[in-house]
Structure formats: structure tokens, C-alpha cells
C-alpha positions in Angstrom: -43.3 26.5 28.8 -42.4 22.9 29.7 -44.8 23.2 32.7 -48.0 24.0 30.4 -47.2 21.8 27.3 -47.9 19.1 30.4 -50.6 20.2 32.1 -52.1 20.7 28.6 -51.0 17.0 27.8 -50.0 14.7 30.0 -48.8 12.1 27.5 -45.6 14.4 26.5 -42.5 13.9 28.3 -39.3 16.1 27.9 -37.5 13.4 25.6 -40.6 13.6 23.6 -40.9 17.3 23.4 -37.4 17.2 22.5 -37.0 14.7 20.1 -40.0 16.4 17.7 -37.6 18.9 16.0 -35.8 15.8 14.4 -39.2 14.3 13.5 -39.8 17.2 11.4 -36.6 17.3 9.8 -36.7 13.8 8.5 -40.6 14.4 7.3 -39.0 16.5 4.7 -37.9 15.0 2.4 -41.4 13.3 1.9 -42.7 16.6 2.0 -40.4 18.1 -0.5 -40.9 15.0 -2.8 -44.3 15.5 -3.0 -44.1 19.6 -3.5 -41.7 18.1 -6.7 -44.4 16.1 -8.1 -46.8 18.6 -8.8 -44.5 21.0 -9.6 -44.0 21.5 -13.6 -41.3 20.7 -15.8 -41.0 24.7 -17.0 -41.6 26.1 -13.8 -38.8 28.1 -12.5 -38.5 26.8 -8.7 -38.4 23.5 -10.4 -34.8 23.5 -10.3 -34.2 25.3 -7.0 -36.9 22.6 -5.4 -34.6 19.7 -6.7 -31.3 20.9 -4.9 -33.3 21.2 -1.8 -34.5 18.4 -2.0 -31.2 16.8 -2.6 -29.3 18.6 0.4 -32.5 18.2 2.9 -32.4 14.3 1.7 -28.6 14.1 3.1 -28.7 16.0 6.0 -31.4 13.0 6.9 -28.7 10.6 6.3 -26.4 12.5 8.5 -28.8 12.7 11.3 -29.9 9.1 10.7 -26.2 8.1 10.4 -25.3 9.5 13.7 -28.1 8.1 15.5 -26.3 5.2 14.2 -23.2 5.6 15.9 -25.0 7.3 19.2 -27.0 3.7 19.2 -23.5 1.5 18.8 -21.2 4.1 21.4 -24.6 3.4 24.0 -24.0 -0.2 23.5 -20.0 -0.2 23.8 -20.6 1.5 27.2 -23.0 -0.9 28.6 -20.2 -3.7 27.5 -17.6 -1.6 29.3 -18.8 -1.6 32.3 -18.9 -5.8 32.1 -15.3 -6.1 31.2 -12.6 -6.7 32.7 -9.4 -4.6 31.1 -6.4 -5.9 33.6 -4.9 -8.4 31.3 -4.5 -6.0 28.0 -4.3 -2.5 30.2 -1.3 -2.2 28.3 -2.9 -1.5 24.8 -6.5 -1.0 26.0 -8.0 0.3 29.1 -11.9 1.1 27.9 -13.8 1.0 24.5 -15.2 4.1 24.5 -12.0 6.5 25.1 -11.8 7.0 21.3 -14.8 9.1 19.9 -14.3 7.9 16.4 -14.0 3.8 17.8 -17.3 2.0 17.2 -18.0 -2.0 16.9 -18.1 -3.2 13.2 -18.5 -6.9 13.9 -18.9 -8.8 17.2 -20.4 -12.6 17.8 -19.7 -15.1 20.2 -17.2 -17.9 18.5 -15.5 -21.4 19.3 -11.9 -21.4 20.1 -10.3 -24.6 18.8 -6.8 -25.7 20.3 -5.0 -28.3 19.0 -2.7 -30.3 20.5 -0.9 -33.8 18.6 -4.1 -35.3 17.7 -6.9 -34.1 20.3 -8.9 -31.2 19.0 -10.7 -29.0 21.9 -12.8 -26.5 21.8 -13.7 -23.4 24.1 -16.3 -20.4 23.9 -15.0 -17.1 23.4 -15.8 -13.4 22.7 -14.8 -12.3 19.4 -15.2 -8.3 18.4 -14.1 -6.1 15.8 -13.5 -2.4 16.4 -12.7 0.3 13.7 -9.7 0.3 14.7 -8.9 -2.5 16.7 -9.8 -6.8 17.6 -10.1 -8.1 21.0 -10.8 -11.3 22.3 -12.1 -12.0 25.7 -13.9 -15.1 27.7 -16.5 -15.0 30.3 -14.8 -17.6 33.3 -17.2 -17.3 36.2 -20.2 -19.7 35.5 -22.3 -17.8 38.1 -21.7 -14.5 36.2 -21.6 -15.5 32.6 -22.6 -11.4 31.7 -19.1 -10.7 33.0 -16.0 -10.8 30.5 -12.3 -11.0 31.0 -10.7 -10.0 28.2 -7.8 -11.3 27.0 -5.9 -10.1 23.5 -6.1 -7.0 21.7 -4.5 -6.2 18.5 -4.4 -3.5 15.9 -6.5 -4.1 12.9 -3.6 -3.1 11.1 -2.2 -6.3 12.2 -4.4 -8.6 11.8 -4.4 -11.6 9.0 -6.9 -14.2 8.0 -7.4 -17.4 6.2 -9.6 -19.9 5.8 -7.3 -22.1 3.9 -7.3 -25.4 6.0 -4.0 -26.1 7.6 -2.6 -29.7 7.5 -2.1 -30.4 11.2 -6.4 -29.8 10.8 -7.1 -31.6 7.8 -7.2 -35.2 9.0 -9.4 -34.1 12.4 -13.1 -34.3 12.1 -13.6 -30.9 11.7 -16.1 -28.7 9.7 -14.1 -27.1 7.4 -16.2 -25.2 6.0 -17.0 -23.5 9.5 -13.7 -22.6 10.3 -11.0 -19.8 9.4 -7.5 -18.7 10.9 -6.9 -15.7 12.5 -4.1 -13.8 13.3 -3.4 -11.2 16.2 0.2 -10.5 16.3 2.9 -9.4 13.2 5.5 -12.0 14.4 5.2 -15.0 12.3 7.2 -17.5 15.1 5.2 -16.4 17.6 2.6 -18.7 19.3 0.1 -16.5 20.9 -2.5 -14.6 19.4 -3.1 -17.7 16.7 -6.5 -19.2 17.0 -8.6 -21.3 14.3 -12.1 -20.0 14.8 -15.2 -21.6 14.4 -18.7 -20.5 13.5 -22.0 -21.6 13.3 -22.7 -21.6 9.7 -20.9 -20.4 6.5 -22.2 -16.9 6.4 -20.9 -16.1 9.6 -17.3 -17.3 8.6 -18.1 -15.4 4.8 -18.9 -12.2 7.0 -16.2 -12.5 9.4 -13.8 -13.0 6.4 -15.4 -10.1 4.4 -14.9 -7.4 7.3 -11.2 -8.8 8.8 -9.8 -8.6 4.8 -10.7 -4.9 4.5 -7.8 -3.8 6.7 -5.1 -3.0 4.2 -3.9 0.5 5.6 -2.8 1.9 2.3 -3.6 1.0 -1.3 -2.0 2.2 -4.2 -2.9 2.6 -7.8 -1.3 3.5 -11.1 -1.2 7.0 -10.5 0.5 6.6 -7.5 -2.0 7.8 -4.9 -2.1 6.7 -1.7 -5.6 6.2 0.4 -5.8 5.6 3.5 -8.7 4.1 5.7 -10.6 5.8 7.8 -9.3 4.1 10.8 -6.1 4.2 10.1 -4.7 8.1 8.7 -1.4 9.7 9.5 -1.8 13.2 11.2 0.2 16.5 10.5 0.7 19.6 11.8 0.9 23.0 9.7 4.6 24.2 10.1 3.8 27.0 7.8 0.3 29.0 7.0 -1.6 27.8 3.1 -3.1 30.3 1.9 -6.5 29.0 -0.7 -5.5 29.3 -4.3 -8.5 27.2 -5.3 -12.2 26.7 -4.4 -11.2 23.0 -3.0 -7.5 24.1 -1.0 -7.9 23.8 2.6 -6.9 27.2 4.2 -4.1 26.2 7.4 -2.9 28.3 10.0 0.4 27.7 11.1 0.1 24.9 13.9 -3.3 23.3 12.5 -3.4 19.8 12.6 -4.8 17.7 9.8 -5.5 13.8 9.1 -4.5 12.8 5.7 -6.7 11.0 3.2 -5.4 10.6 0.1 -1.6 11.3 -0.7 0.1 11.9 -4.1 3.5 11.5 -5.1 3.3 15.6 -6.6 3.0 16.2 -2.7 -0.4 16.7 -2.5 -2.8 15.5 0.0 -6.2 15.3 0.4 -7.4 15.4 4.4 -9.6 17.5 6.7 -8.7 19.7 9.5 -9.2 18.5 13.1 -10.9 21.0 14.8 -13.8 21.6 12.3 -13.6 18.5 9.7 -13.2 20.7 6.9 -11.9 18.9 3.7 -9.6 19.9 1.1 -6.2 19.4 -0.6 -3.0 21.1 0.9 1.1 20.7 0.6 2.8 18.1 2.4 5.7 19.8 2.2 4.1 23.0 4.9 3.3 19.6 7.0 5.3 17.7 9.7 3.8 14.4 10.7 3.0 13.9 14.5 2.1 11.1 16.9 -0.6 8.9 15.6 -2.0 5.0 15.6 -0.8 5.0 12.3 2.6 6.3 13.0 3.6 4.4 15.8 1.8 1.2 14.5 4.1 1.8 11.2 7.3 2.5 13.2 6.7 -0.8 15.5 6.3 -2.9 12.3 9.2 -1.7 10.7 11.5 -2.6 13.8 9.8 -5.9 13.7 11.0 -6.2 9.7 14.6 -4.8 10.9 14.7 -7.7 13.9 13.4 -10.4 11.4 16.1 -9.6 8.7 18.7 -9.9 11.6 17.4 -12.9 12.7 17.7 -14.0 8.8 20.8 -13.2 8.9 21.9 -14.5 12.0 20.4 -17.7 11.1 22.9 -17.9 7.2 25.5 -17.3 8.8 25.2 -19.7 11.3 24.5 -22.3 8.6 27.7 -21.2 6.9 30.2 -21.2 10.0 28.6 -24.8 10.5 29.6 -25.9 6.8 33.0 -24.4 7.3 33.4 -26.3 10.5 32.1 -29.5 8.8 34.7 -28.8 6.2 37.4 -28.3 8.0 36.6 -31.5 10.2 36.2 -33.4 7.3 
């Protein structure tokens, strides 16, 4: 079949051939919107024709929408393979390992490190992942398309300013060029703190905009939990759920499920791994397994244990000291 459609025209390649399917889908909705137009109010597939229409229109967006994401994972290969991995290979050892990982934000930044009262500055490589920052420099002046990168952190981590610190405030600096970002959970710590510059205010503003909307859970009044889509606990089914009601999600004992919402009553909203179906189910038939967002939670609260040690560590130092003092005196 291939073989004629080519003789007959020579212009049509097999990409082409196979990409016309698609064509026709998206065409649809133009089509149907028409057929709606001269269609009358009091005719009965007036109605019908609407839902169609409706349906067709967001099956577009899905296809449209995962073009999208084909287009972005294309790109995150091609960087791949001009990356160097060896100095984070503990936390990240590709980009495109994780199906559901795609770039939100990347552009190419100033570095600014400050030290007593000379300011320097140094080109870097700054990207945001769904579910994940990295940082990384190109070093080889003869290869400038080659990057080493050089910090990773969990978006879950991150934190960002652009309130101008006073060690900055006095340098001649643009201020309104430059915002502070944070990489690591461990306020003492030294690495992973860099004041970033851009190259006008609505690169900071958009930089801002997409490192603030990393809160992992928010909750409101009625005591719901919702989690990001980058960031959802996972269960497993200890026990089958039979559905009681048109949106229940049916589970078989050992299906796994991400969580999406989460009430206090013990309900949760999610959608089953191995066929995205959403609905609401028990917590209590679930047990929570190995996740991002279950080992990023347990690593932050050991973190919060080791800094309230430290806290306390540190008083009662201070009071042995005054009891010393006292005693001496």
C-alpha cells in the first residue's frame, strides 16, 4: 500500500502518510462547529451535536497537549546527551528516566558570589524540572555546548526571595535584577545559596512566579489536603473496594494508587497507576509505599529532629556556661 501511495505521489513520505490521521482529528472540531451553526435551535441532534462537539474539542487538547510534552521530552534528550552527570550521580543520573519529568523553566543566569566587599559574577545554567532544580556550568571554552552540572535539589526544597540582603545592599548591584535562591533545607549550610541575576525584571517576576508554586500540600478550612502533581504520596491496596458510587475507584487487592486530594474523613481522591483511572477510595484499605514524596518527607523531618537537637544542644551549653560563670564569680 505504502509502495503505490508513492509511486502515485512522490511528495508523501511515511511521517506524512502517518501523521494525516491526526490532521483529521484536530479538523473536527472546525467541522463540527460549523455543522452547529446551521443546525436549529428545535432540532433534535442539536443537543447530541453540542456534546460532540465538546468531547471531540478536548480530545484535541489532549493530543495537542501531548505533542507538547513529546516536543519538551525530545529536547531534554538532546540536553542529556551534552551533560555531564558525575558530580550529582548521587541524586540524578539522566533527565529523561522519569516519564512524567519535563522542563518547566530553564534560561541561562549570572551567578554572583560575594566575598567582604568584591562582588563577582559567573555564567551559569539554571533549569526547573517538575520535579526537581539543577544547576550546571559549561567550563571548556572550546566546547561551550557541553555542560557539567553541578547541584540538584528537590523542588520540594527549594526557597526564594528577592528581598535584598544587607551584605548586598551597599554593592552596586541591580536590585531589581536579582533574587535569592535556595537549594538545600539546612539553613547553616553554605552550599546550594546563590543570589541570581537576570536580564530584565520579567525574567526575575517569571522565575519567582514558577519557584513559589512548590508548596507540596495546601490545606483549607475543610481540612483537605492537595497535593501537586509532582509531588503525590503512593499507596498500595491491602484490601479489594468494591464501587458503591458512580465516582469510587474500584481496587484490587495490591493496586497501587497516587493520591490527590486527602480528607481528614479518610477519603482520598487519586487515580490508579496502571490505567490513570480517577476516583475516591479509603485510606484506611491503603498502605503508603516508597515514593519522592515519602522519602523527601522522611529526610526533612530527620533534618527538623537534628535541628531541635542542635537547639538544644546549643541552651544548654549557654546555661552550663552561666552556671560556671556563677560559680566563678
Amino acid at each position: 500500500w505504502y509502495q503505490r501511495r508513492v509511486r502515485t505521489d512522490m511528495s508523501k513520505n511515511l511521517g506524512s502518510l502517518l501523521i494525516q490521521p491526526m490532521q483529521r482529528i484536530c479538523r473536527m472540531p472546525l467541522l463540527l462547529t460549523a455543522v452547529l451553526k446551521e443546525t436549529p435551535e428545535d432540532h433534535p441532534d442539536l443537543e447530541p451535536l453540542k456534546e460532540v462537539h465538546k468531547e471531540v474539542c478536548a480530545l484535541v487538547d489532549s493530543c495537542n497537549e501531548e505533542a507538547r510534552k513529546a516536543d519538551i521530552r525530545k529536547l531534554m534528550g538532546e540536553l542529556e546527551n551534552r551533560c555531564d552527570f558525575s558530580k550529582i550521580k548521587n541524586s540524578m543520573t539522566n533527565f529523561t528516566g522519569k516519564t512524567d519529568r519535563l522542563i518547566v523553566k530553564e534560561s541561562q543566569v549570572i551567578k554572583l558570589n560575594v566575598k567582604g566587599s568584591k562582588v563577582s559574577a559567573s555564567k551559569i545554567h539554571l533549569w526547573l524540572f517538575t520535579d526537581c532544580a539543577v544547576i550546571g556550568a559549561s567550563f571548556d571554552p572550546k566546547h561551550p555546548e557541553l555542560i557539567t552540572l553541578t547541584e540538584h535539589c528537590p523542588r520540594q526544597m527549594i526557597t526564594v526571595t528577592n528581598s535584598f540582603a544587607e551584605t548586598l545592599s551597599k554593592k552596586k548591584i541591580k536590585k531589581d535584577l536579582v533574587f535569592y535562591l535556595s537549594m538545600t533545607p539546612n539553613p547553616s549550610a553554605t552550599r546550594g545559596k546563590h543570589w541570581i541575576q537576570c536580564e530584565s525584571k520579567k525574567e526575575v517576576d517569571s522565575w519567582m512566579e514558577v519557584l513559589k508554586k512548590k508548596a507540596p500540600v495546601v490545606e483549607d478550612d475543610d481540612q483537605e489536603k492537595i497535593y501537586e502533581s509532582w509531588d503525590t504520596p503512593r499507596f498500595v491496596a491491602m484490601y479489594a473496594h468494591e464501587k458503591t458510587n458512580t465516582d469510587d475507584l474500584e481496587l484490587e487487592e495490591g493496586d497501587v494508587c497516587q493520591v490527590i486530594r486527602k480528607y481528614t474523613d479518610g477519603w482520598c481522591y487519586g487515580f490508579r497507576e496502571k490505567d490513570e483511572e480517577k476516583g475516591w477510595f479509603p485510606i484506611t484499605f491503603m498502605k503508603e509505599i516508597e515514593s519522592d514524596h515519602k522519602n523527601l518527607r522522611d529526610k526533612m523531618e530527620k533534618l527538623a529532629a537534628i535541628d531541635r537537637l542542635t537547639q538544644v544542644a546549643a541552651s544548654s551549653g549557654d546555661i552550663i556556661s552561666t552556671i560556671d560563670s556563677h560559680h566563678q564569680g
